[in-house]
C-alpha positions as CSV (number, residue, x, y, z in Angstrom):
1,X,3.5,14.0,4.2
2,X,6.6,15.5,1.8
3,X,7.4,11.8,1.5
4,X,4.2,10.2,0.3
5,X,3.6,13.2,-2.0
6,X,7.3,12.3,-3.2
7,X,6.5,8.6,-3.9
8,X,3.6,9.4,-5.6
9,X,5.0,11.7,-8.2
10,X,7.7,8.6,-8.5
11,X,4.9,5.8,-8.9
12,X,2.8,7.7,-11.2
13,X,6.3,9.0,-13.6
14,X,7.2,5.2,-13.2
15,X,4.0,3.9,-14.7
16,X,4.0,6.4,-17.8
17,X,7.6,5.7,-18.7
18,X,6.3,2.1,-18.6
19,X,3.0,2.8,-21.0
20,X,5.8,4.6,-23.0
21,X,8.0,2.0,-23.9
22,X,4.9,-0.3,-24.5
23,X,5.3,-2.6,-21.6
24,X,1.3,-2.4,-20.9
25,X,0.5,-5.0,-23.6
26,X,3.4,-7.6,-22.0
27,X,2.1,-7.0,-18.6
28,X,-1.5,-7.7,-19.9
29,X,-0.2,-11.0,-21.4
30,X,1.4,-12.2,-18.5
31,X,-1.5,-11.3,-16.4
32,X,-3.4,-13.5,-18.8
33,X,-1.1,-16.3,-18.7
34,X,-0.8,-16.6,-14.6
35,X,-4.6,-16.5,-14.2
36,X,-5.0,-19.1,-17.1
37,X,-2.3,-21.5,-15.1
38,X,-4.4,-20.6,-11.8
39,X,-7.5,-21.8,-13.1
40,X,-6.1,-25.1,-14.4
41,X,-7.2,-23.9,-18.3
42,X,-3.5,-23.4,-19.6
């Protein structure tokens, strides 16, 4: 239980030093791109 508790503090400190130093909007835009390719439209 100390150990899930433990990731979770990680995973959720990893994803706001991430929204920190911007990375949301390159994440988005790759997202966008792979599901364009997927689809056949890019």
């Amino acid at each position: 239980m100390k150990l899930r508790i433990f990731l979770l503090i990680i995973a959720a400190l990893s994803v706001t030093f991430g929204a920190w130093r911007g990375e949301g909007d390159a994440m988005y835009n790759k997202a966008v791109r792979v599901c364009m390719e997927c689809i056949g439209l890019g």
